[in-house]
C-alpha positions in Angstrom: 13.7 20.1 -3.1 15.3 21.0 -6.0 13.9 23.4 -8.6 14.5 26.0 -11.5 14.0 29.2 -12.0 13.7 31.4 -15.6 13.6 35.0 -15.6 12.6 37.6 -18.1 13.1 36.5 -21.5 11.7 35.6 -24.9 9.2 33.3 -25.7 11.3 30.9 -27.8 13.9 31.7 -25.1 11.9 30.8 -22.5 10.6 27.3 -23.9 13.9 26.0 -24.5 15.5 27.0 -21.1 11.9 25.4 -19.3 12.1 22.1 -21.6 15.4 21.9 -20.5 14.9 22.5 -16.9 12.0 20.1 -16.9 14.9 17.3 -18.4 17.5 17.6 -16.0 15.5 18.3 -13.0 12.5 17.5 -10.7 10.8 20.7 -11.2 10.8 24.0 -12.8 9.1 27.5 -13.4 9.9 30.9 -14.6 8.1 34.1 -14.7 8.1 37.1 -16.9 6.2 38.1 -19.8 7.8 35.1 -21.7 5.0 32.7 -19.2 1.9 33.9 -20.8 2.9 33.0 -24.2 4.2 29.2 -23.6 1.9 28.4 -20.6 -0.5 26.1 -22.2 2.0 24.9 -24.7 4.7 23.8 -21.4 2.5 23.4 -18.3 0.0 20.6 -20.3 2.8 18.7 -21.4 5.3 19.3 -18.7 3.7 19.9 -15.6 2.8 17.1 -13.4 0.0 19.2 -11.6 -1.4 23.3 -11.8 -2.4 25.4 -9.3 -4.4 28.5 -10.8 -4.0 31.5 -7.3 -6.9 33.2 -9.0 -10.7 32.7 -9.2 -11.6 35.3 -11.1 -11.3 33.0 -14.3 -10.8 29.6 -15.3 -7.0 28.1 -16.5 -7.0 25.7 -18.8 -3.1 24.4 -17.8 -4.1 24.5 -14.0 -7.1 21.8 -13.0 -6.7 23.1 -9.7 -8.2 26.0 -8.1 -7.3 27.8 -4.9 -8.9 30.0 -2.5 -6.1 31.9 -1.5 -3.7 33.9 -3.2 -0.2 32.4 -2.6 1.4 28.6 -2.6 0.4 27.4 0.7 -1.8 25.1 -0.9 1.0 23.3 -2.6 1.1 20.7 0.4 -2.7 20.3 1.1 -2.5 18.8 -2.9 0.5 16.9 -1.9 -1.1 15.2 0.9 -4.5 14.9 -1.3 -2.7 13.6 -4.2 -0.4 11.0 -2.2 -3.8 9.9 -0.7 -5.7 9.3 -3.4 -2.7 7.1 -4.7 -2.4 4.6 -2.0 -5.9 4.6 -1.8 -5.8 3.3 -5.3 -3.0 0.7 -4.9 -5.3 -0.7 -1.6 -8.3 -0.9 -4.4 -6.0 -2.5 -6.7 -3.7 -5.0 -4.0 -7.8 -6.0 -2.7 -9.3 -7.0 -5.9 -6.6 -8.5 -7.2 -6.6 -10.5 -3.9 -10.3 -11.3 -3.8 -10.1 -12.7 -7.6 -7.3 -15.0 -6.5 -9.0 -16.3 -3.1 -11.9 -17.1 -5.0 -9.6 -18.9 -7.6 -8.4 -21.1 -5.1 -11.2 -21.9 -3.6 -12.8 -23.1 -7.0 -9.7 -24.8 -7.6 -10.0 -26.9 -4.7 -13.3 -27.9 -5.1 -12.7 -28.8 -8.4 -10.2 -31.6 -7.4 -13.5 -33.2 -6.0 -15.8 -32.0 -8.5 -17.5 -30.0 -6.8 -18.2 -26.1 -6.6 -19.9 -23.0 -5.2 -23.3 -22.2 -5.2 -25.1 -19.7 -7.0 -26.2 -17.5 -3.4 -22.7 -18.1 -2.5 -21.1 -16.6 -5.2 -24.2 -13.9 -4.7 -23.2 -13.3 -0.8 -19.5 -13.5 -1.6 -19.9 -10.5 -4.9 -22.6 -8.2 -3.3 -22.4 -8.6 0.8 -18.7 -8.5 1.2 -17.1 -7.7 -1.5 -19.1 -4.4 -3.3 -19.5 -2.9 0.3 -16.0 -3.1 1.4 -15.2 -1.6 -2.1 -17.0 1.4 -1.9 -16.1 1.8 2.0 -12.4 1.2 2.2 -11.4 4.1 -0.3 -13.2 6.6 2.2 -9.9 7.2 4.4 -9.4 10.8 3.9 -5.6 12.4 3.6 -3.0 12.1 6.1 -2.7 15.5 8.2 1.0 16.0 7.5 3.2 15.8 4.7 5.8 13.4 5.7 9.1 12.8 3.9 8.9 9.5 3.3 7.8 8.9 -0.7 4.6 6.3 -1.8 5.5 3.5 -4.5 5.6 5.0 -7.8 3.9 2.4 -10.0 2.0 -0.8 -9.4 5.3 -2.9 -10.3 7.4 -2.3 -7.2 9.1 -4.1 -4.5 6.5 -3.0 -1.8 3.6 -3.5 -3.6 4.4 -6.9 -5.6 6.1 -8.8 -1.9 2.7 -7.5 -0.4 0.3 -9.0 -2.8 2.4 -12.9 -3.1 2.9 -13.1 0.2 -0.9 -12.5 1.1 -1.6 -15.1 -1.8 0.7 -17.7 -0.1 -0.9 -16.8 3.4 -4.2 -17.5 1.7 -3.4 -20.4 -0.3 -1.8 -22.3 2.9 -5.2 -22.1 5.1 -7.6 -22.6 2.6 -5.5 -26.0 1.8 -4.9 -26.5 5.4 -8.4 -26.1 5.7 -9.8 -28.8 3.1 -6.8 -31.1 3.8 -7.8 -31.3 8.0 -11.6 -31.2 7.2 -11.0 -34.8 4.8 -9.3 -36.0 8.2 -11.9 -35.8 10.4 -13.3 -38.9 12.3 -16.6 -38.4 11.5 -15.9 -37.2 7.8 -17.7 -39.1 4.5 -19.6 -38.5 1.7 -22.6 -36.1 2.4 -26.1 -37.2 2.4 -29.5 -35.1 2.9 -30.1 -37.6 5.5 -27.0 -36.9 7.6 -27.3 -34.6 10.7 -23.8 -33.8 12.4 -25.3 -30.9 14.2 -26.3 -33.3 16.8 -29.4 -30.9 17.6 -32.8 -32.2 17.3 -34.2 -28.5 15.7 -32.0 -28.5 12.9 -32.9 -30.7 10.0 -32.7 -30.1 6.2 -35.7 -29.9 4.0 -33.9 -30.5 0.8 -35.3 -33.1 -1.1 -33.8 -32.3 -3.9 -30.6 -34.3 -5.8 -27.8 -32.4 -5.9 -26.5 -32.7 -9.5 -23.6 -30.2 -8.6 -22.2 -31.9 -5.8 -22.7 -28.0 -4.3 -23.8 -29.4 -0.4 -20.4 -31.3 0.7 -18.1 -30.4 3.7 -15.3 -29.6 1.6 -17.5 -27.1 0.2 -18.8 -25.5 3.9 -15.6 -25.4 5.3 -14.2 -23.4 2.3 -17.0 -21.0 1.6 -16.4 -19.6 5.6 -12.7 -19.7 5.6 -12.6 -17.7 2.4 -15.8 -15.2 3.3 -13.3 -14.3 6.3 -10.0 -13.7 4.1 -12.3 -11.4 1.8 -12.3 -9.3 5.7 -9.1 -10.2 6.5 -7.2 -8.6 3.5 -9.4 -5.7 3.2 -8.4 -5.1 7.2 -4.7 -5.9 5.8 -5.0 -3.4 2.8 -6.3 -0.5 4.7 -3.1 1.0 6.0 -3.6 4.7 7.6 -0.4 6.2 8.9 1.6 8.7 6.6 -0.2 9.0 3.8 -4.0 8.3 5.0 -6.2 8.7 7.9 -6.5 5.5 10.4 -9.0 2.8 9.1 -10.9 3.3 12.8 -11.6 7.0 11.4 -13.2 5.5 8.1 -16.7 4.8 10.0 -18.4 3.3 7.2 -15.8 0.9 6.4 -15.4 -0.2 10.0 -19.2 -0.2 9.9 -19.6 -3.3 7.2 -16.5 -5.0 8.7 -17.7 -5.3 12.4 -21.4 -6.2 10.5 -20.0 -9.0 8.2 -18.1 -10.7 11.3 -20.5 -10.8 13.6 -22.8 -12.2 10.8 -20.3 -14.6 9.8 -19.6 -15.9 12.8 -23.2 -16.1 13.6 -23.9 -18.5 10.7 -21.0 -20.7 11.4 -20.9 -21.3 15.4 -25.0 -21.1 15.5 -26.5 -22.6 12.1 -30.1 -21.2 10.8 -32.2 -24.0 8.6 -33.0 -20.7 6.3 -29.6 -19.3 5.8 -27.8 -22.8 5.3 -30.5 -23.9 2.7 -30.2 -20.5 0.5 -26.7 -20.8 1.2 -26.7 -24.7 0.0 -24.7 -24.8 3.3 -24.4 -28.7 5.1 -24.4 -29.1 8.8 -21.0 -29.8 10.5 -20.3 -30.9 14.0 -19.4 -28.0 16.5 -16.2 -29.0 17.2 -15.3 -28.6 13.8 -16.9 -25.0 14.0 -15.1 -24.4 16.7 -11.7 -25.5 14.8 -12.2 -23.2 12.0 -12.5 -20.2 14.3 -8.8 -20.8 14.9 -7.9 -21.1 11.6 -9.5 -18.3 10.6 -7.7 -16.2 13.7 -4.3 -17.7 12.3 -4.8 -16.4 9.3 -5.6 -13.2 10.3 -2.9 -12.9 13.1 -0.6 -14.4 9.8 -1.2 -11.8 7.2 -0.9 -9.0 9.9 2.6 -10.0 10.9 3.5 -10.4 7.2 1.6 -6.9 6.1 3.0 -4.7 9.3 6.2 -6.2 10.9 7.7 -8.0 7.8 6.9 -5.4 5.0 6.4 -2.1 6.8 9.6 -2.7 9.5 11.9 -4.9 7.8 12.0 -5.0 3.9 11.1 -1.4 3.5 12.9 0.1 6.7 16.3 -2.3 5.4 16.0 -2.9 2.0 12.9 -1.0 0.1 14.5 2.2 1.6 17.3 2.0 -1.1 15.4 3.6 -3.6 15.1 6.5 -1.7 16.9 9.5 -3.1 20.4 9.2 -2.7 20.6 6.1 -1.5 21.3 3.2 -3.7 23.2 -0.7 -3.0 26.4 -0.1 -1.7 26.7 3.3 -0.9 26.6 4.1 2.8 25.7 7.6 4.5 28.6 9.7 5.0 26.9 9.8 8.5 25.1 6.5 10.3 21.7 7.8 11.7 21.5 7.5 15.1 18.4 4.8 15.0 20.4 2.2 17.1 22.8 -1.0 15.9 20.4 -3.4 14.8 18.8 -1.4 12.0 22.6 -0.8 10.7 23.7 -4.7 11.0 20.4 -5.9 9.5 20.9 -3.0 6.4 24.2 -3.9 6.0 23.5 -8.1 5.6 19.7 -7.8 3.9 21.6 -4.9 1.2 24.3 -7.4 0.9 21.9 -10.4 0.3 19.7 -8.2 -1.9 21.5 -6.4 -4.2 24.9 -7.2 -4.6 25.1 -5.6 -8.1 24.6 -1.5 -7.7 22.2 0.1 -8.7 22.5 3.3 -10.9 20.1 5.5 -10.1 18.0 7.1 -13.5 17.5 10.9 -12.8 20.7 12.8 -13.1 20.5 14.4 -10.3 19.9 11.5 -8.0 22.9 10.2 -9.6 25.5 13.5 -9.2 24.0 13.1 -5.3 25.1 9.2 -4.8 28.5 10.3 -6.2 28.8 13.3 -3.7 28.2 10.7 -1.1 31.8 9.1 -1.1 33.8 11.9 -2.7 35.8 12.4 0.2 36.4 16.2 -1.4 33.2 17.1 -0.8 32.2 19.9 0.6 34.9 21.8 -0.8 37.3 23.0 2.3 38.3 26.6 2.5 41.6 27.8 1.2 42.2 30.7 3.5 40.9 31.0 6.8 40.6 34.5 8.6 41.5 35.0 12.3 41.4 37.7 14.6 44.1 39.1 16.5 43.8 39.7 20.0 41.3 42.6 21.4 43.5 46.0 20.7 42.8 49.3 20.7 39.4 49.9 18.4 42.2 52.1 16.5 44.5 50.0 16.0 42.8 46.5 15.8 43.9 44.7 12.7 42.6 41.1 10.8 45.3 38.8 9.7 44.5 36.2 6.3 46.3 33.1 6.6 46.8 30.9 3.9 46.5 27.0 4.0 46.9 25.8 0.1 
């Protein structure tokens, strides 16, 4: 970590060497007298975060308070603070995903005029969506502080590949979905009369006409192929490991995911008469039940693979990891770390596919590090090197300077 320090000095001093420190690097403090004068002047318009070490009274620069009188809690507000950020990006990457899964679903039923019903959009807003919401943000803080750094801002590599490629996962079932269920043998227009069930119990009261075209297949097979993305992506979004706690630690959140599925796939593989009329929900043979059950585990088995081993392994493991400090397109470790050959073969082809124009790094010092990485001066050799002669008398024993310029 690199920091600066200011020692005893004026007050006009000591603001212009701090707002210069804060410019050139990461982070900075001083102490002295000159600290009391400029502390809420710097620290509220500098400081990224305050710490006040006493609890006797309140600091208006420092939001934080600790219970103990010394830094150790710089890394418990770390942890906390990295936390709370990819909590917020999971928040962000879920609701952005539910508005478009809903979008497409809408879209699709559009092409045949049709749409959802009112209790769907109801079971789809309140039962899965507003308790996932308020349970998936429950992980608490990782207990470690690792190295590795969390995306900075909601337009970066990780974030942006992780949210298109769940929309194209997404988009390619749900239109799988309503392009197989318009193939099926025993598909046609929708009638009250129709019973596809083939079971003698279950028959549809509705005598009404549906204006909306809401009771269709199309409409059935979309509604429980999308209820289980809304799952599948908050499952997908809740990473633990290093900056959060596990999702199986988070029991409320496990809680309303294990409840949703089991009521989901109650209502699909075993129809009520109740649930399907609130629901506006038309009978459809088994088999076809049974069919979307394996969609459904595609899709989930899908956006897995694309969430964990493409994005987590690959792009940020071989190409994400270039915006880590000091490392940038086309600058290689003075040093290969000893992680095996196939991490170095793939980093060396995805970094030449990827960014073949090098990127400058912003922060100054980031960019005096990249250039210390290939100056083949650097670390600075010795000029003279000083050898002992050979054990003599403890009178007579003697050091020789040699010099090499």
């Amino acid at each position: 970590m690199r920091s600066r320090k200011g020692g005893l000095c004026t007050q006009h001093k000591g603001k212009q060497k701090s707002t210069s420190g804060f410019d050139e690097n990461p982070s900075s403090s001083s102490c002295g007298q000159s600290v009391l004068a400029l502390l809420q002047d710097l620290a509220l318009k500098r400081a990224h975060s305050g710490i006040s070490l006493s609890e006797l009274e309140a600091s208006v620069a420092s939001p934080f308070t600790s219970r103990t009188p010394n830094i150790s809690c710089v890394p418990d507000l770390i942890r906390e603070g990295r936390a709370a950020l990819i909590t917020s990006f999971c928040v962000f990457k879920f609701m952005a995903l539910y508005s478009i899964i809903q979008y497409i679903t809408v879209t699709l039923l559009y092409y045949i005029l049709s749409n959802l019903g009112d209790f769907q959009f109801l079971f789809i807003d309140i039962a899965i969506i507003l308790f996932i919401v308020f349970t998936m943000s429950l992980n608490p803080a990782w207990k470690e502080l690792v190295s590795r750094r969390p995306p900075s801002g909601l337009i970066s590599g990780p974030l942006l590949f992780s949210v298109l490629s769940q929309i194209l996962v997404c988009l390619g079932f749900q239109t799988l979905s309503f392009l197989l269920v318009r193939q099926q043998s025993w598909y046609k227009s929708w009638t009250p009369e129709a019973d596809h069930c083939n079971a003698s119990s279950h028959t549809n009261h509705s005598t009404e006409v549906d204006e909306k075209n809401i009771q269709n297949f199309e409409n059935t097979t979309l509604f429980f192929v999308s209820s289980f993305q809304y799952l599948i992506v908050a499952v997908v979004f809740s990473k633990g490991k290093p900056f959060r706690q596990p999702s199986y630690k988070n029991w409320p959140f496990v809680l309303s995911v294990i409840s949703l599925y089991v009521f989901l796939f109650f209502i699909m593989l075993y129809p009520v008469s109740v649930i399907d009329d609130a629901l506006r929900i038309v009978c459809i043979p088994y088999q076809w039940r049974v069919t979307l059950v394996y969609i459904v585990l595609g899709n989930a088995a899908t956006s897995v693979v694309m969430e964990t081993l493409v994005l987590d392994v690959v792009l940020w493991r071989l190409v994400f990891r270039r915006d880590k400090p000091g490392v940038s397109c086309g600058v290689q470790p003075a040093a290969p770390p000893p992680q095996g050959g196939l991490d170095l073969l793939g980093s060396k082809h995805l970094s030449w596919l990827c960014c073949r124009r090098r990127k400058v790094p912003k922060a100054r010092y980031m960019h005096l590090a990249q250039e210390l990485r290939v100056d083949p001066d650097w670390p600075p050799k010795p000029k003279t090197i000083t050898e002992a002669k050979p054990p003599l008398p403890p009178e007579n024993s003697t050091y020789q300077i040699m010099s090499t310029s």
